[in-house]
C-alpha positions as CSV (number, residue, x, y, z in Angstrom):
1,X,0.0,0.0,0.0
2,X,1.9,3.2,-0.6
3,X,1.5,6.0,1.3
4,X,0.5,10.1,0.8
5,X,3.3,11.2,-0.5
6,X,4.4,15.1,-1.2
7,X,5.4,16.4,-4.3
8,X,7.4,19.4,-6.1
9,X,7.2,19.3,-9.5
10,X,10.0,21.8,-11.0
11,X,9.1,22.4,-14.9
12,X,5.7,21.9,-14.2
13,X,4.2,23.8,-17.4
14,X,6.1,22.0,-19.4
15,X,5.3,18.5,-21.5
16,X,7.1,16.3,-18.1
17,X,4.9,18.5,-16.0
18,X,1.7,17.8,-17.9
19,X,2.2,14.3,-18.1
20,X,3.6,14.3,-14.2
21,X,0.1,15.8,-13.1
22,X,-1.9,13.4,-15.5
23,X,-0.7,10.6,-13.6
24,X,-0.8,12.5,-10.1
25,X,-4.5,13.1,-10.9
26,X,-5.5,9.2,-11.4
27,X,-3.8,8.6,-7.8
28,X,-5.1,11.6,-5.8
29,X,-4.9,9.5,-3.0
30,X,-1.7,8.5,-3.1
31,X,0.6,12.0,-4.4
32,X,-0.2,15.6,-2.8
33,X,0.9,18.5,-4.9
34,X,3.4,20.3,-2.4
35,X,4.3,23.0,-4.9
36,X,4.6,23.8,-9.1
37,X,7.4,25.6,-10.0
38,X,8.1,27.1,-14.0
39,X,9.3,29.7,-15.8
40,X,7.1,32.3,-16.8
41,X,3.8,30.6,-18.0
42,X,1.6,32.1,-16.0
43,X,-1.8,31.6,-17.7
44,X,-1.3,28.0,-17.7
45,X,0.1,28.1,-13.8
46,X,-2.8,29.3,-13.0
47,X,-5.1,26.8,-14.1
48,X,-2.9,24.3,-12.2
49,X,-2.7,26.1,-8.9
50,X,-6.3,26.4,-9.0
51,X,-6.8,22.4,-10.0
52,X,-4.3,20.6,-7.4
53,X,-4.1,23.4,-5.1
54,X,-0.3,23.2,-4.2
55,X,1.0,25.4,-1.1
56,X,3.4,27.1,-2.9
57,X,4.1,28.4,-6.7
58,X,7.2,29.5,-8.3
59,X,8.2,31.3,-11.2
60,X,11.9,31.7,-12.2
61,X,10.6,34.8,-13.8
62,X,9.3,38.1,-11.2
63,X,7.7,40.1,-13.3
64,X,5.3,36.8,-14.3
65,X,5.3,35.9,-10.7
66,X,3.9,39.6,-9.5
67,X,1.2,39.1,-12.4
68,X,0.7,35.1,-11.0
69,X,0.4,36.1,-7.4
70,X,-2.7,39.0,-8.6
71,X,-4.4,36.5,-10.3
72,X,-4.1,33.7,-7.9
73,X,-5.9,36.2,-5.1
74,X,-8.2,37.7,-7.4
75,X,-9.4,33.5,-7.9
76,X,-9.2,33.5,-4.1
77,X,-6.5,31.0,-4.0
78,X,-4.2,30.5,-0.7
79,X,-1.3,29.4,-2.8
80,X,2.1,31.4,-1.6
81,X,3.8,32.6,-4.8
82,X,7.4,32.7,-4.6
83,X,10.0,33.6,-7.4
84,X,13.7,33.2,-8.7
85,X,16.0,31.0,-7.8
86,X,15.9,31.0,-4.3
87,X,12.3,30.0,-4.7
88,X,13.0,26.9,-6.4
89,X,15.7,25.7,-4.5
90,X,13.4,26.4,-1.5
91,X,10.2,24.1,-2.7
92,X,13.3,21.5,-4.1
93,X,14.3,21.3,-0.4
94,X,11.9,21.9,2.1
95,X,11.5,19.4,4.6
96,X,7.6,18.6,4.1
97,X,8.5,17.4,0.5
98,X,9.0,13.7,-0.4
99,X,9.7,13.9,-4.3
100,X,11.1,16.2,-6.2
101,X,9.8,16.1,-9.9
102,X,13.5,17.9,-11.9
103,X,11.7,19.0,-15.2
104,X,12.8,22.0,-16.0
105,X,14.7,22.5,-19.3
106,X,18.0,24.2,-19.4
107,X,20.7,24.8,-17.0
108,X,18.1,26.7,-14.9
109,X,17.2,23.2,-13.4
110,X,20.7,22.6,-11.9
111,X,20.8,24.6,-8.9
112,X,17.3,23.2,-8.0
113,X,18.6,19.3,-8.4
114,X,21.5,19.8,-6.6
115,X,19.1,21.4,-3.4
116,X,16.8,18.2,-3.7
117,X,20.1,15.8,-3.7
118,X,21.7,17.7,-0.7
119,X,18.2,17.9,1.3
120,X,18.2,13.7,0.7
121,X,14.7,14.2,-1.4
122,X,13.5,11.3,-4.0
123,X,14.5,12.9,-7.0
124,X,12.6,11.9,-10.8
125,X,15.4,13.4,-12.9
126,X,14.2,14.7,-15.9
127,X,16.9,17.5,-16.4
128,X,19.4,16.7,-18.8
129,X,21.9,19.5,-18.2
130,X,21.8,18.3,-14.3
131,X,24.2,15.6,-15.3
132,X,25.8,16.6,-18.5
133,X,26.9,20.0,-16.8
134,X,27.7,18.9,-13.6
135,X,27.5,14.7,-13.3
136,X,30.2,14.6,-10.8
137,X,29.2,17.3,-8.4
138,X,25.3,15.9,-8.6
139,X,26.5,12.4,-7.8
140,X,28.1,13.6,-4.9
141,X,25.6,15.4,-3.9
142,X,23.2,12.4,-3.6
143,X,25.5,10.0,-2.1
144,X,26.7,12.6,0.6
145,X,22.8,13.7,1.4
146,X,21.1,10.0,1.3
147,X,18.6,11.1,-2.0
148,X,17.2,8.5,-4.2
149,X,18.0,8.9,-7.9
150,X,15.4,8.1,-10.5
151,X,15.5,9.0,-14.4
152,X,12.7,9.8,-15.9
153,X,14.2,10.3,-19.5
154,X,12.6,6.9,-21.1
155,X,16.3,5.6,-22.4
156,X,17.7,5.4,-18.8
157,X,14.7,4.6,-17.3
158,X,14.7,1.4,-19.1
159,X,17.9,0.7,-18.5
160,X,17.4,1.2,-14.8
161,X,14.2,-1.1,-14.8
162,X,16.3,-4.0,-16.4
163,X,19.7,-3.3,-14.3
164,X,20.6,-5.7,-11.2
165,X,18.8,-4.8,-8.4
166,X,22.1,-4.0,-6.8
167,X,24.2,-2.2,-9.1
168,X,27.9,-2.5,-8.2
169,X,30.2,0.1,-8.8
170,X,31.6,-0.8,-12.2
171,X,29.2,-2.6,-14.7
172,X,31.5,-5.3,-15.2
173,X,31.5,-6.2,-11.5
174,X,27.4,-6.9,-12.1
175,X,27.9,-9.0,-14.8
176,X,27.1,-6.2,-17.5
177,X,29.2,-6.3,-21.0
178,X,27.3,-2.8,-22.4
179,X,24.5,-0.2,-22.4
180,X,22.3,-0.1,-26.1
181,X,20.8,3.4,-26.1
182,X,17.9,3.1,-28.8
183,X,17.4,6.2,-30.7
184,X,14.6,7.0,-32.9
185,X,16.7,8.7,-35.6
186,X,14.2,11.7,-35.9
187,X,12.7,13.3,-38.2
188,X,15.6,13.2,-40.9
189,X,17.1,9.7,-40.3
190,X,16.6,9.1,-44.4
191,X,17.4,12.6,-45.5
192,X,20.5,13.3,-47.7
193,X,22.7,16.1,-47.1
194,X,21.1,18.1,-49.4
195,X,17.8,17.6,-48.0
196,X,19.0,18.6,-45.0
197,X,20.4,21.8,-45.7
198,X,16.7,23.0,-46.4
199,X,15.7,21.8,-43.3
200,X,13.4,24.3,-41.4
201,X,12.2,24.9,-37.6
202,X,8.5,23.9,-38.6
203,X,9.3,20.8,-40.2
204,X,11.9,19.7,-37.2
205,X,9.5,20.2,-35.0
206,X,7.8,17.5,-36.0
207,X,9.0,14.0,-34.6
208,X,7.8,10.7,-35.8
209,X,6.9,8.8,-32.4
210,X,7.1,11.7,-29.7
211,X,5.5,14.6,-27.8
212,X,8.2,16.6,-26.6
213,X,8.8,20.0,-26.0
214,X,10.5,22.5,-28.8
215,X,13.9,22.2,-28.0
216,X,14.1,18.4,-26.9
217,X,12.8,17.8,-30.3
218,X,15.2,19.7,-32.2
219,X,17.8,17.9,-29.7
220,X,16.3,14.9,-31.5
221,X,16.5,15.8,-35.0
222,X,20.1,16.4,-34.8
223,X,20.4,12.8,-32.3
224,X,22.0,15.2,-29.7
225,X,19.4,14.2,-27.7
226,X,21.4,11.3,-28.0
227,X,24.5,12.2,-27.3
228,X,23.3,13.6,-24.1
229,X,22.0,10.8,-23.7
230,X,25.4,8.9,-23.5
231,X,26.5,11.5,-21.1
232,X,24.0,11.2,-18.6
233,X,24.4,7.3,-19.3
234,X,27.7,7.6,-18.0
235,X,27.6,9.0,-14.6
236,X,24.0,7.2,-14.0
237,X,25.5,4.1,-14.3
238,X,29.2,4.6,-13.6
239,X,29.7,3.5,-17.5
240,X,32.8,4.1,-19.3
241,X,32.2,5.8,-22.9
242,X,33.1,2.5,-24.7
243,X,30.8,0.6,-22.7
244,X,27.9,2.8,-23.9
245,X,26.4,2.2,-27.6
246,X,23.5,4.2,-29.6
247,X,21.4,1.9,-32.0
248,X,18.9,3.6,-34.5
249,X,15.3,2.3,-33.6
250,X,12.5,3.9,-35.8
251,X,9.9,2.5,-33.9
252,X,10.6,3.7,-30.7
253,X,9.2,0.8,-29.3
254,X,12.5,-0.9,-27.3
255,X,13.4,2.1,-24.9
256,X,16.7,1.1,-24.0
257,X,18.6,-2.8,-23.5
258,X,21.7,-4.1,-21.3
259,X,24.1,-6.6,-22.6
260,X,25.1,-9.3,-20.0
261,X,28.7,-10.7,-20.4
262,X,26.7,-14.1,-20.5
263,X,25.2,-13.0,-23.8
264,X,22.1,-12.2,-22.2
265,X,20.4,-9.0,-23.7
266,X,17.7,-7.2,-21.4
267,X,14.9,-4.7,-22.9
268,X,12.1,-2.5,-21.8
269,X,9.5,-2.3,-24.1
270,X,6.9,-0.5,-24.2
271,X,4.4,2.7,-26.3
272,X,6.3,5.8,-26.6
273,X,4.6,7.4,-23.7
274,X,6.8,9.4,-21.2
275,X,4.0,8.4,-18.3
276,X,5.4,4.9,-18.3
277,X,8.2,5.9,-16.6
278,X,7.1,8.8,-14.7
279,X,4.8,6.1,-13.2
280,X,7.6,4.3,-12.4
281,X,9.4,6.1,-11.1
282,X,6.7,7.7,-8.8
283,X,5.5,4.1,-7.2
284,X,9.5,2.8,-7.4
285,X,9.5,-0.3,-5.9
286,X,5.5,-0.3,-6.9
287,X,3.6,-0.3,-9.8
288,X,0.6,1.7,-10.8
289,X,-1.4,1.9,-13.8
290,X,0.0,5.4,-16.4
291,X,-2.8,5.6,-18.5
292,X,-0.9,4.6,-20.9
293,X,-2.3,2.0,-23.3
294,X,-0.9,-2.0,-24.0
295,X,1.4,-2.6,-26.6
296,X,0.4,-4.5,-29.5
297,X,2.9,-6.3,-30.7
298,X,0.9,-7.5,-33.2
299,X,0.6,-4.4,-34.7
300,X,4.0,-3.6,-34.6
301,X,4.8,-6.5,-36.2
302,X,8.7,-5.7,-36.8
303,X,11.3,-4.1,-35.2
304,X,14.0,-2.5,-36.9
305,X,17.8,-1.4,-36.3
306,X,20.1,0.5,-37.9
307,X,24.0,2.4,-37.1
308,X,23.6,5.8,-36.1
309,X,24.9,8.2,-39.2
310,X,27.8,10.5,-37.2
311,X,28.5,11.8,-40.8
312,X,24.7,13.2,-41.4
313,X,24.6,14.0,-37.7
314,X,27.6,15.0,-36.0
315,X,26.2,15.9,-32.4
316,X,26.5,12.5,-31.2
317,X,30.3,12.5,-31.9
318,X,30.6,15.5,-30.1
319,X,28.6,14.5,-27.6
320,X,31.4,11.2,-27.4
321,X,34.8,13.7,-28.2
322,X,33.3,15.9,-24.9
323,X,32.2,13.1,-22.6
324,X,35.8,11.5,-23.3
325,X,37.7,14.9,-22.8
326,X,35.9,15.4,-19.4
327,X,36.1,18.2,-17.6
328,X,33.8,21.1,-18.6
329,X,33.4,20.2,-22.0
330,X,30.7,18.7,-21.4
331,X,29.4,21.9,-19.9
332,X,30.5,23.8,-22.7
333,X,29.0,21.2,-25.5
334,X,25.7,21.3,-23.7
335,X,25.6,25.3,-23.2
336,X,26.2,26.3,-26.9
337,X,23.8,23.8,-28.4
338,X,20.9,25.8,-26.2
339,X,22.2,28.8,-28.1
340,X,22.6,27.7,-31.3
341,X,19.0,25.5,-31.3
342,X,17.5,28.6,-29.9
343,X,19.2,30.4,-33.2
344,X,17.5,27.7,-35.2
345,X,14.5,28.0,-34.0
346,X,14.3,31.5,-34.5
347,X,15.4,31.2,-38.3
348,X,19.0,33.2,-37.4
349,X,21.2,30.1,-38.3
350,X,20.8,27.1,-40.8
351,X,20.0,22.9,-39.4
352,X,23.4,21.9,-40.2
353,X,25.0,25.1,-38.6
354,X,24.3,23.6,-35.1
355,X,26.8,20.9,-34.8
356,X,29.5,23.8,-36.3
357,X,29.3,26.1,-33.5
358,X,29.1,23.6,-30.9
359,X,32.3,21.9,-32.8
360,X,33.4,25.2,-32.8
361,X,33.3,26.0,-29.2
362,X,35.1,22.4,-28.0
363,X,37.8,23.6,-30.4
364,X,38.0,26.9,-29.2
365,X,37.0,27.0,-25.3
366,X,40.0,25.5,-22.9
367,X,38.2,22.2,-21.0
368,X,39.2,22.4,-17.0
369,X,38.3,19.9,-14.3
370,X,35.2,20.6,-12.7
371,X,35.4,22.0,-9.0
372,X,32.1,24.1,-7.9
373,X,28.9,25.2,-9.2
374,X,30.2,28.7,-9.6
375,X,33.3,27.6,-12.0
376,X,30.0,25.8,-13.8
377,X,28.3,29.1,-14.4
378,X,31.7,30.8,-15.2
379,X,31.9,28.6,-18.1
380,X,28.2,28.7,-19.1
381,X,28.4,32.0,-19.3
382,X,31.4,32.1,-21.4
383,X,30.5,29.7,-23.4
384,X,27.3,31.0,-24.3
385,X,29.1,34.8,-24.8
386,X,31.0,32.8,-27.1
387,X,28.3,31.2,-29.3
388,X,26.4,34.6,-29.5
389,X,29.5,36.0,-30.7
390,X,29.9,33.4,-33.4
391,X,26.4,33.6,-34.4
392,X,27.0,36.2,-36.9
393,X,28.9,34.1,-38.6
394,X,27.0,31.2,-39.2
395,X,23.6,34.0,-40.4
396,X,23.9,34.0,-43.7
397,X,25.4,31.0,-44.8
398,X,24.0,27.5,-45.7
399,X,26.7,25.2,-44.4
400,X,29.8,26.4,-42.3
401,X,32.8,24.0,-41.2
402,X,34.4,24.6,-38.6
């Protein structure tokens, strides 16, 4: 039987938000909303605040927090509204709180996390930039305060559901050979490179098998979604590069599978629904029903695999040259493809001009070892000076090298 427990949800406007609170909703008995936390969407906090009726509301942004906190009274809610970071590092840590929900996009999420791992919170980490910025502070940080780490992202998830119960701490030590990331390919898996120079925001933004937010899906389209992936695959499961590999899986339909040095291969299968493993993670050790529907295998009927094309889509190699440098080039990697998608999405810089600046940056930024949170957001910010710098460059031409 589980018991009420209290939840934060950080991100909670966004698509992991939604899809948290849809499967909150069908267990009202079992999850409290403790507080919602998001950027700046304030039309759309509202409506939540007034639905689940959570103590406390942040918004990164003030100005939208004034304007959230005027229309929460004028509804007569009680809901405290707090704002900045402070605020979310304070509904991320508070002792009343059980599980922290980590769903916000962007290096905004990291301060958050790391207040839920220190406070010893249950932590459903859907932040990428968490561990691909900071993956050896943030493991710290949840050994040394007791926390419980779950993914949410549906790759790692899987690969956490078919892991030993006990992991050990190197994968060969539990009888593990290697991780197979599946990747959907995207949008563009069969596109040449001339189809792809003509790529544009609206037709990226369309993925074959997911709902996902904007720039998650472009993440996808380029498969650094994927090479992200490997990152955070690598400090989740103390996994060496080398023991990590990417298949293509258009289907979506295998999540993620470990390789046993017996010959044993273990998969998750399952719809591409991201409340399969928010459900997971929320009843972890229990089970409870997602909404989300059975899987016909029947209908399937195949499933296919295919190498990943590093040629056609160079962000996974970067992702693999900056995970294997170490340091902060990670950091850097992950800061400067939020610029240039951002740049992309607002029709300033071609598809294939992505992967050039961030190839740009590795070769131009100087990688150091990590040491603090503030070193972190010394590099962010330079990094992301950098790629707004470089940006001019990359306007007004189709292809750039670099």
């Amino acid at each position: 039987m589980l018991k009420l427990q209290k939840i934060t949800i950080l991100g909670s406007t966004g698509t992991i938000g939604l899809q948290t609170l849809d499967v909150i909703e069908r267990h009202a008995g079992f999850y409290e909303v403790y507080a919602l936390a998001a950027n700046s969407n304030v039309d759309v906090m509202v409506k939540q605040c007034l639905q689940f009726k959570p103590k406390i509301a942040v918004l990164l942004n003030e100005k939208s927090s004034l304007d959230l906190s005027v229309k929460l009274k004028a509804a007569g809610s009680r809901t405290t509204v707090l704002s900045g970071m402070a605020g979310l590092e304070q509904v991320s840590s508070d002792v009343e709180v059980d599980i922290v929900m980590a769903a916000i996009v962007g290096a905004a999420g990291l301060k958050p996390a790391m207040a839920a791992a220190h406070a010893g919170k249950r932590i459903l980490l859907a932040n990428k930039e968490t561990l691909v910025m900071a993956g050896s502070l943030f493991m710290q940080a949840v050994k040394a305060g007791g926390a419980t780490l779950l993914p949410i992202d549906s790759e790692h998830n899987a690969i956490f559901q078919v892991m030993p119960p006990q992991q050990l701490s190197h994968l060969s030590h539990s009888g593990i050979r290697r991780i197979l990331l599946t990747a959907s390919g995207g949008p563009f898996r069969c596109y040449s490179q001339t189809q792809l120079e003509a790529v544009t925001p609206a037709l990226a933004l369309k993925h074959p098998n997911w709902v996902m937010g904007a720039k998650i899906t472009i993440d996808s389209a380029t498969l650094m979604n994927k090479g992200l992936e490997v990152i955070e695959a690598h400090w989740l499961f103390n996994a060496k590069p080398e023991q990590i590999d990417v298949v293509v899986h258009p289907q979506s339909v295998i999540h993620s599978m470990v390789e046993y040095i017996d010959g044993s291969v273990l998969a998750q299968l399952g719809n591409p629904d991201m409340r399969t493993p928010i459900a997971y993670a929320l009843a972890y050790p229990n089970r409870i029903e997602s909404g989300v529907s059975s899987l016909n295998l029947l209908e399937i009927a195949k499933l296919e695999f295919e190498a990943p094309d590093t040629k056609r889509f160079p962000c996974l190699q970067l992702a693999y040259d900056a995970l294997n440098a170490g340091g902060t080039a990670p950091a850097i990697l992950n800061t400067v493809n939020e610029v240039a998608v951002e740049a992309f999405l607002n029709n300033r810089i071609h598809f294939l001009n992505i992967p050039a600046l961030i190839e740009k940056a590795l070769n131009s930024i100087q990688s150091e070892p990590v040491s603090s949170l503030e070193q972190l957001q010394d590099i962010d910010a330079e990094a992301r000076q950098f790629a707004q710098n470089n940006l001019l460059k990359f306007a007004h031409k189709k292809v750039l090298s670099a």
